[in-house]
Structure formats: structure tokens, C-alpha cells
C-alpha angles and dihedrals in degrees: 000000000000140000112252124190124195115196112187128134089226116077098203085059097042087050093043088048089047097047091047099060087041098063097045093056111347089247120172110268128197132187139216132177095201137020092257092060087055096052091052095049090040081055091057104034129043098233118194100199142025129207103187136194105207103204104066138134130261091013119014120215092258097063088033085068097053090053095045099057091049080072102092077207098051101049098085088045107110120228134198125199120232108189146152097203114090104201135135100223090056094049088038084060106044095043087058089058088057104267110163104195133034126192141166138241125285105047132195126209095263092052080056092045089052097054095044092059099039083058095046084053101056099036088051080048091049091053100043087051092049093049101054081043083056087037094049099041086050092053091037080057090040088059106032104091080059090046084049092042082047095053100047090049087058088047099050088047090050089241098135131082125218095251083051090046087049097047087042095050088054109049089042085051092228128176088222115113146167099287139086112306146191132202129206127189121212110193120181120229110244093187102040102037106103095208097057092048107061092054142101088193102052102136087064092043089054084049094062101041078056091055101048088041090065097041090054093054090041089075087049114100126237084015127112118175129206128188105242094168137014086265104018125085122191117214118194113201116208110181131184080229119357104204086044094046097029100096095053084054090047090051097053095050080058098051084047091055092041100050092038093057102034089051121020090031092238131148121220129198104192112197113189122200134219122278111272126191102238140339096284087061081050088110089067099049087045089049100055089038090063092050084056096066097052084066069077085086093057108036096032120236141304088062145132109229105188114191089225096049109054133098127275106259094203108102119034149170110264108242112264097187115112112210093197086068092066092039098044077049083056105044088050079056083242089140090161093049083046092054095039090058091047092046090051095057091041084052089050098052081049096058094039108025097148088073092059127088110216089224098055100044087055093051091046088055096049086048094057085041091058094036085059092048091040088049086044099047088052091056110033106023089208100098090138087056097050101041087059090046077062097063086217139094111244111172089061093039111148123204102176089081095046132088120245082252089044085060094046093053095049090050104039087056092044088042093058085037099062096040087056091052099048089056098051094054092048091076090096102100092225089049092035087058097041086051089058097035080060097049085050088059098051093044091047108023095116090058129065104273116146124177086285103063089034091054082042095065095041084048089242129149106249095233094044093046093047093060094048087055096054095036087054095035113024080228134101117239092247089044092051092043090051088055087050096056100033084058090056088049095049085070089035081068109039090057088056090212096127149067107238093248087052095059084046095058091040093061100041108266115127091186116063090195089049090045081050099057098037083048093053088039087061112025097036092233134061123261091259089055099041086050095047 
């Protein structure tokens, strides 16, 4: 149903009119003697439809229908013309204001009919236009945070031009614009962040800090945000003057971090990029900002690194840390002793975090990381397997995206792991003797044991044993004590402590010739040189 007026200063016209409409379809139906009538009741109802007399007192049709299209709701309304003056300039004027239909006095039903239909027609038109423009403008905000995720990424991979920026921008309604910009990168700490640690149901938890995240910077001026990962939001900061305007950005990443941790129980890392000129240079302020959160690595989470701001990684203190103490820890099945080295040396970057270069910390790490897999692979021989029981994928593990406590955690669980592993698979009685005869060699290399004394001990025939070693190892048991010991004398040397036939005793060798040529055999240079 729809709301009819009929506006005529004679009533008889105004009822047949009325009566009319109401018998085709029962519509509602209301009446007015002026124009001014009309503009009162069209105040108070939301009328669909105006049949209109044009000749009337107080305010005649054709200045009804100026005012009436000055109502944002009435100028969709249709209106049809009843009128007994047949003349062009009328017609000329009311069909300018819209009128769809214009018909002389007097009137019979069908002329009525006609109208009416005519109306219905336009106004069915109208909604159903209407209704794919509402359709269209829900599915055009459906799809536009893919349309804004779109548009960073072409951003970030330099594939937009400035008059494609510009029509983007605008249709986003983004504060960007063509002037110097920053990005910062807020990534949420997955390890560290209590309240995704205690959950079954993280991924949807992380949905939501996400959530929340957005709509906080949101509120922030100068600022848009787009969702690069499933935890990391880029902010791009587009201030009227960044130094000016720098320290008010800087306090509400700290409010962010702040509120984040103390409520939600979530940890933030906020990496902030370089200063760019405008957004088609974005790709180089992303980029930096990015570098800044592996000083995560450094410094530990819940902190802002600003590109501008960290230390010059130029000179540097050369790395003192010796992986083979943590693995030799391993392979004795001394896990704790093994953490506890590795903890030590990650205590001491943390007290000290300015000596460290960030590279060579994460090369150190994979290092240990492939020295435990190398050491596994040689016991066990089921790296595959274990590599899938750890639910990650090793062999492709990054460090340069993860926290210092990020790293502990993940060692100190691989470290127990393998352990765990190694001895399991030591079982085995021939492993389990060549384990120990092992162990015997590192306890006693510096004194004259040989694969007699060493069989002796296990309670092992020397030949038999013999053959265990070399069937488990690929070594003899002499070769694999020399290595030993010329292992023990290759750090002898680099601390340059000790005479040449000390280093000799130390290790085991009585004769300091003999200690030469096994040490050249090893190692492929003499003692002297190796030292130098």
C-alpha cells in the first residue's frame, strides 16, 4: 500500500479522486484544499504520491512544487497534474519539477486508472531501485577491507600510481595522503601473551585482539590501519608535521601497549619505520619498520622499536658463546646443564643488549639449532619423525621474527626433547655401550686409556667391543679418542695459555711429535699454524 495526497481546492474532485484510488487497491488516501495544506501534512506523513490541482488559493500547485522539492524526503515522491487549463506554459513548468503525468479537467475513471498506475509504476521502479543501491552499497562494505588490504599490499610492492592512490584514498575514505609518512607495525606476541596461552580456542581470541587493536587506532588522527597477518597491524601515520606531531604518535603507542597488556593480558611489539616522502615511497618505511621488530630479539617484547632510535650495529663485540657446550650437554643427556648454558648467554645479551649485533645472534641461534638436529640425526637417525612430533617446522625455523624469551622457550622445549629422544633411543645395549664408552673418553681423555681399558670397564671383550664401536660410530675407538683430544687441544690453542708440549700432556699425548702429526692428520695444519 502507498500514501496518496490529493491536493485540490474543490472538495467533489478531491472525494472522486479518493474514492477512485481506493477502489483499485485500497491505498491510503489523504486530502488537502491549498498548497499549504499539502506542505504541513507532507511535514508530518511520508506520502508516496501527489495528484495536484494547480490553480488554488493561499499557495497554488506550481509553487507547492518548489517547496516541496526543497524536502530531502519529498523529492522522490511522484506527482501527477489535475487541471482544467490547457495551456503549454503550465505543462512546460510542472513537467520541469518532475510530474509524470499531466491531465485536464474533467476526468473520467480510466484517466484516474491511468495515473494511478503510471504512479504505482514508478514508485515500484523507484524501490526496487532503491533496494539493488542498498544491496550494492552492503556488498561494496562487505568487500571493502579486502578492497583496503588490497590497496596496502599495492602500496607496499610499489604497483599503484599516484592518480590510482588518489581515486583509492577516496573512495576508502583514508586519512593518507600525499605527504611524508611513517609506519608503524604493531604485532602481537603470540608466546608471551598470557591470554592467548592459556586457550584451546586461540586463533578466535587473536581474532578478536586484532579486532579491538583496529578499532583503537582508528580513533587515532592522521592514522589508517590495515591487517597484514593474522597478529600484526600496520599503521600508517600521515601527519600535517611529523616532528611536530611525532611525540603525540609515540604516546598513544604507549597507551596501546599499555592498555593491551594491563587488560587483555596481551603483549605488543611496535616497530616504527623511517620517514618516507610521500605514500608511493610507503614500501621503504614498511620495510625498516619491519627490521625494527627483530631488535625484539635483543631488547625482549612489549616494546616500541623506533628506526630512528636503535643502536648502531657496526662494531660489535664478537660473539663469545660456544654452541658444542650445549650440544656436548645434550649428547651426556644433561638437558638441564644444556638449558642452563644457553640461558646464561641469553641473560647476559639481555643485560647487556647494546654489544650484540641482531644478525649474528640470529645466525648463532640457527647454528645451535642445526648443531642439535646434526647431533640428533647421528643418534637417532629419525630426524623426519621428530621434526613432525614437533608440530614445527624446523628446518625452516626464523629467528629473526621471534623475542629473546621467544628463543628460550623454544630451546629449552627442543633441548628436553631431544634429550628425551637420544635416550630413548639408547635403549638399545650396543648404543647404550658405546654411549658410555663415550662418556669414559670425555671423563679420562687426558690419561692413557686405549679400547682395552675402555672394553675392560664395560666388561666387554677388546676385539668385540672393538667392532661395536666402529659398527655404531664409523670410528675406531683410538681414532675417536684422538679427535677427542685434539678437540680439547684446539681450545687449548685459541686461549694461547699454553707451551705446545703442554697442551700435548694436557690432552693426553706423551709424545709432543706424535700429538704434531695426529693434530695435522685432523685438523689439515700443524699446531703452530692452527694457533697463528
Amino acid at each position: 500500500m502507498y500514501n496518496f495526497l490529493v491536493v485540490d481546492d474543490e472538495k467533489h474532485i478531491r472525494d472522486s479522486v479518493a474514492s477512485i484510488i481506493k477502489s483499485i487497491n485500497n491505498d491510503n488516501v489523504l486530502q488537502a484544499d491549498n498548497g499549504a495544506t499539502a506542505l504541513r501534512i507532507m511535514e508530518q506523513e511520508q506520502i508516496d504520491a501527489v495528484i495536484l490541482d494547480i490553480r488554488m488559493p493561499i499557495i497554488d500547485g506550481i509553487s507547492f512544487l518548489k517547496k516541496m522539492r526543497e524536502y530531502a524526503n519529498s523529492r522522490d515522491v511522484a506527482v501527477a497534474i489535475l487541471s482544467g487549463y490547457d495551456e503549454f506554459e503550465y505543462a512546460r513548468q510542472v513537467m520541469s519539477y518532475g510530474v509524470i503525468d499531466y491531465i485536464l479537467k474533467p476526468f473520467t475513471r480510466g484517466d484516474i486508472m491511468k495515473i494511478y498506475y503510471k504512479i504505482v509504476r514508478k514508485l515500484k521502479n523507484r524501490n526496487l531501485l532503491d533496494k539493488e543501491i542498498a544491496d550494492l552499497v552492503q556488498r561494496s562494505n562487505e568487500i571493502k577491507p579486502l578492497i583496503k588490504q588490497r590497496f596496502f599490499i599495492d602500496l607496499i610492492q610499489n604497483n599503484i600510481t599516484l592518480t590510482e592512490f588518489e581515486k583509492q584514498r577516496n573512495f576508502l575514505n583514508l586519512s593518507i595522503k600525499s605527504q611524508p609518512i611513517r609506519v608503524a607495525l604493531v604485532e602481537i606476541d603470540t608466546i608471551e601473551s598470557e591470554l592467548l596461552s592459556q586457550s584451546d580456542d586461540n586463533e578466535i581470541r587473536l581474532f578478536k585482539i586484532m579486532d579491538i587493536i583496529q578499532n583503537i587506532v582508528s580513533e587515532w588522527i592522521y592514522c589508517d590501519c590495515f591487517s597484514i597477518s593474522s597478529n600484526i597491524v600496520s599503521v600508517v601515520w600521515c601527519p600535517a608535521n611529523i616532528e611536530k606531531d611525532l611525540p603525540y604518535f609515540i604516546e598513544n603507542i604507549e597507551l596501546l601497549i599499555n592498555e593491551m597488556a594491563e587488560i587483555y593480558k596481551v603483549i605488543l611489539n611496535v616497530g616504527i619505520g623511517e620517514t618516507v616522502k610521500n605514500p608511493l615511497n610507503l614500501k621503504q618505511s614498511y620495510d625498516s619498520a619491519f627490521n625494527a621488530l627483530k631488535y625484539k630479539l635483543l631488547y625482549g617484547s612489549g616494546q616500541i622499536f623506533d628506526t630512528y632510535n636503535l643502536p648502531d650495529q657496526r662494531e660489535k663485540a664478537p660473539l663469545s658463546f660456544r654452541t658444542e657446550e650445549v650440544i656436548e650437554k645434550i649428547w651426556l643427556n644433561k638437558p638441564e646443564e644444556a638449558i642452563k648454558s644457553l640461558s646464561d648467554y641469553l641473560d647476559s645479551i639481555r643485560s647487556e643488549p647494546d654489544k650484540y649485533h641482531v644478525l649474528s645472534i640470529q645466525l648463532l641461534l640457527s647454528k645451535l639449532l642445526i648443531d642439535c638436529l646434526i647431533l640428533l640425526e647421528k643418534e637417532c637417525d629419525n630426524l623426519d619423525s621428530f621434526i613432525k612430533k614437533q608440530g614445527t617446522n624446523l628446518l625452516n625455523m626464523n629467528f629473526s621474527n621471534q623475542s629473546i624469551n621467544q628463543v628460550e622457550k623454544f630451546f629449552t622445549s627442543l633441548i628436553r626433547n631431544i634429550c628425551k629422544e637420544i635416550m630413548n633411543n639408547r635403549n638399545d645395549s650396543g648404543k647404550n655401550a658405546v654411549f658410555k664408552a663415550k662418556q669414559i673418553i670425555l671423563q679420562k681423555y687426558n690419561t692413557p686409556i686405549n679400547v682395552e681399558s675402555i672394553a675392560k670397564e664395560l666388561h666387554y671383550s677388546k676385539n668385540y667391543f672393538g667392532q661395536l664401536f666402529k659398527a655404531e660410530t664409523g670410528m675406531f675407538v683410538n681414532e675417536y679418542i684422538n679427535l677427542i683430544r685434539i678437540q680439547k687441544a684446539k681450545e687449548l690453542l685459541a686461549s694461547k695459555k699454553y707451551y705446545l708440549y703442554e697442551i700435548a700432556n694436557l690432552v693426553g699425548f706423551e709424545d709432543q711429535q706424535y700429538f704434531t702429526r695426529v693434530f695435522k692428520k685432523i685438523v689439515g695444519v700443524s699446531p703452530s699454524e692452527y694457533r697463528v
